[in-house]
C-alpha angles and dihedrals in degrees: 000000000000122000111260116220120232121245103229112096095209084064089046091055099048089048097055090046088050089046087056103046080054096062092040090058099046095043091047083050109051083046083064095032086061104040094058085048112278109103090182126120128240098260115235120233120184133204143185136216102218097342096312089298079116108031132254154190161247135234127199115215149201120171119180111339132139098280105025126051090193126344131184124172092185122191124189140185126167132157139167107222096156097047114068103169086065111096091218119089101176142316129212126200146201106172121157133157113182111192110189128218093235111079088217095052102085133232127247141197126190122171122180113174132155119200130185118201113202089242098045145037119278114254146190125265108201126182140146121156120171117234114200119163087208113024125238089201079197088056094045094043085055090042091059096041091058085050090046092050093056089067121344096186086064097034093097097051104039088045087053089043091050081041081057109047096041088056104124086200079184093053104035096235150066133262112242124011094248131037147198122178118167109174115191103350110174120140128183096273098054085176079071086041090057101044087053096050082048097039089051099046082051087050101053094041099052096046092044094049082054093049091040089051099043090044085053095050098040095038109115111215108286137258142237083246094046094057088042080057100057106044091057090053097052087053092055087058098041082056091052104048094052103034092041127014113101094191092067093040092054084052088054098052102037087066149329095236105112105011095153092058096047089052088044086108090073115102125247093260141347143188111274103199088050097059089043099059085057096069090078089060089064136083112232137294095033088055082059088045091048095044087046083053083051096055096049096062123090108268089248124105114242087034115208103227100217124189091253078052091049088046087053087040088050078054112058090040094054090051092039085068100037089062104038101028080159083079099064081085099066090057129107116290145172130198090298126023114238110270086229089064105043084056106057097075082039103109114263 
């Protein structure tokens, strides 16, 4: 079945911006990819929500090659134009985390979505965060100007809101070194909303390809530390991803459609007994969640997260938050929780 396109315009037009921040990324991407040796493109995977009856998307993907340790460029859009009791109009998404092979390149995540519920305005999802498992302070100083430059009169509280929701309370730290979290924007011109969601995914992409690449260029060979350095970080995301982001836990729930996508954010491989030491940290029922995820990796440290790994690990959470629904309150917030995910318990 073909995927069938939503009618709102608004939805149109966010699709076609997040379409084009997709190519933008990839093509930025494979220019640094072979350059540092690996001429290969990204591969395309596709996807569809019921059949296509309610959209869709694609994904672009690297896993372990010279340059990327995982890469996803995912775009979404789903709408549910035929169903009118759901609360849910449509939702739009940007969402890409790129982890490089070197310890010293840094990780990103960016995620632009627009959503328009059926009993409010639509409104502008606007995130970016860098992820180095060792930190260049000059890279993350540039990293945070271009943020700043979008916008500079939004810069302060979309940096404290990012500040907010990339807080690990069980760790003591952040993920990631620089943050942008904008929840709900939507102002009275949304032509100058759309060129800012637009403006700022330029900007971050731009500005990440140009780390990525001088990273590449200026990395010695690693260390053993180094190495050591970067796999607990990825656990730690991997941590935070799974034990605190609501976005990925709305996805989910919403549906078990494109779990592996969803789940495309996890690195290529972390360290299981460290993960494992964490559960104690937490109150039930996460400890239960982080020792089920556990369970679900392959009994090797490090552990390699394949995609039939990421589908198990779709699973548990799923059920983790069937059963204990209470716990969707310990998870990562701003200001305002994410309409999308305020909507997945709503009634249908």
């Amino acid at each position: 079945m073909t995927q069938i396109d939503p009618r709102s315009p608004d939805a149109a037009r966010a699709r076609r911006l997040v379409d084009d921040l997709q190519r933008r990324f990839a093509t930025a991407l494979e220019a640094v990819s072979e350059k540092h040796g690996d001429p290969s493109a990204l591969t395309p995977i596709s996807w569809l929500r019921d059949g296509g009856r309610h959209g869709g998307g694609a994904r672009l993907v690297a896993v372990d090659t010279p340059v990327f340790n995982r890469a996803a460029i995912n775009v979404s859009g789903v709408h549910y134009d035929d169903e009118p009791t759901r609360r849910l109009g449509s939702a739009t998404a940007l969402s890409t985390i790129i982890h490089p092979q070197a310890p010293r390149a840094p990780s990103v995540h960016i995620h632009i979505s627009w959503t328009e519920l059926r009993d409010a305005p639509g409104s502008w999802r606007i995130m970016a965060d860098l992820n180095p498992a060792i930190e260049d302070p000059d890279a993350t100083a540039r990293f945070r100007q271009a943020m700043r430059e979008v916008a500079p009169e939004l810069y302060e509280p979309a940096a404290a809101q990012g500040d907010k929701y990339f807080w690990i309370p069980a760790l003591g730290r952040h993920r990631g070194v620089t943050h942008y979290y904008l929840e709900g924007y939507a102002t009275d011109d949304p032509v100058a909303d759309l060129d800012l969601a637009r403006r700022f995914g330029e900007a971050v992409i731009d500005r990440y390809a140009a780390e990525l690449g001088a990273a590449l260029a200026a990395a010695p060979e690693p260390t053993a530390q180094d190495r050591r350095r970067q796999l607990e970080y990825h656990t730690l995301y991997f941590f935070q991803v799974l034990t605190l982001d609501r976005g990925t836990t709305s996805g989910l729930l919403v549906h078990d459609q494109n779990d592996v996508g969803i789940l495309g954010s996890l690195p290529a491989r972390i360290d299981r007994g460290l993960l494992e030491s964490w559960a104690d940290r937490l109150e039930p029922p996460q400890d239960d969640l982080v020792r089920a995820l556990v369970a679900a990796l392959p009994d090797e440290n490090p552990c390699t997260v394949a995609d039939a790994v990421r589908a198990e690990l779709a699973r548990v959470v799923r059920e983790h938050y069937q059963t204990h629904p209470q716990a969707l309150a310990m998870q990562a917030s701003g200001d305002v929780v994410p309409p999308t995910v305020a909507n997945h318990l709503a009634p249908r």
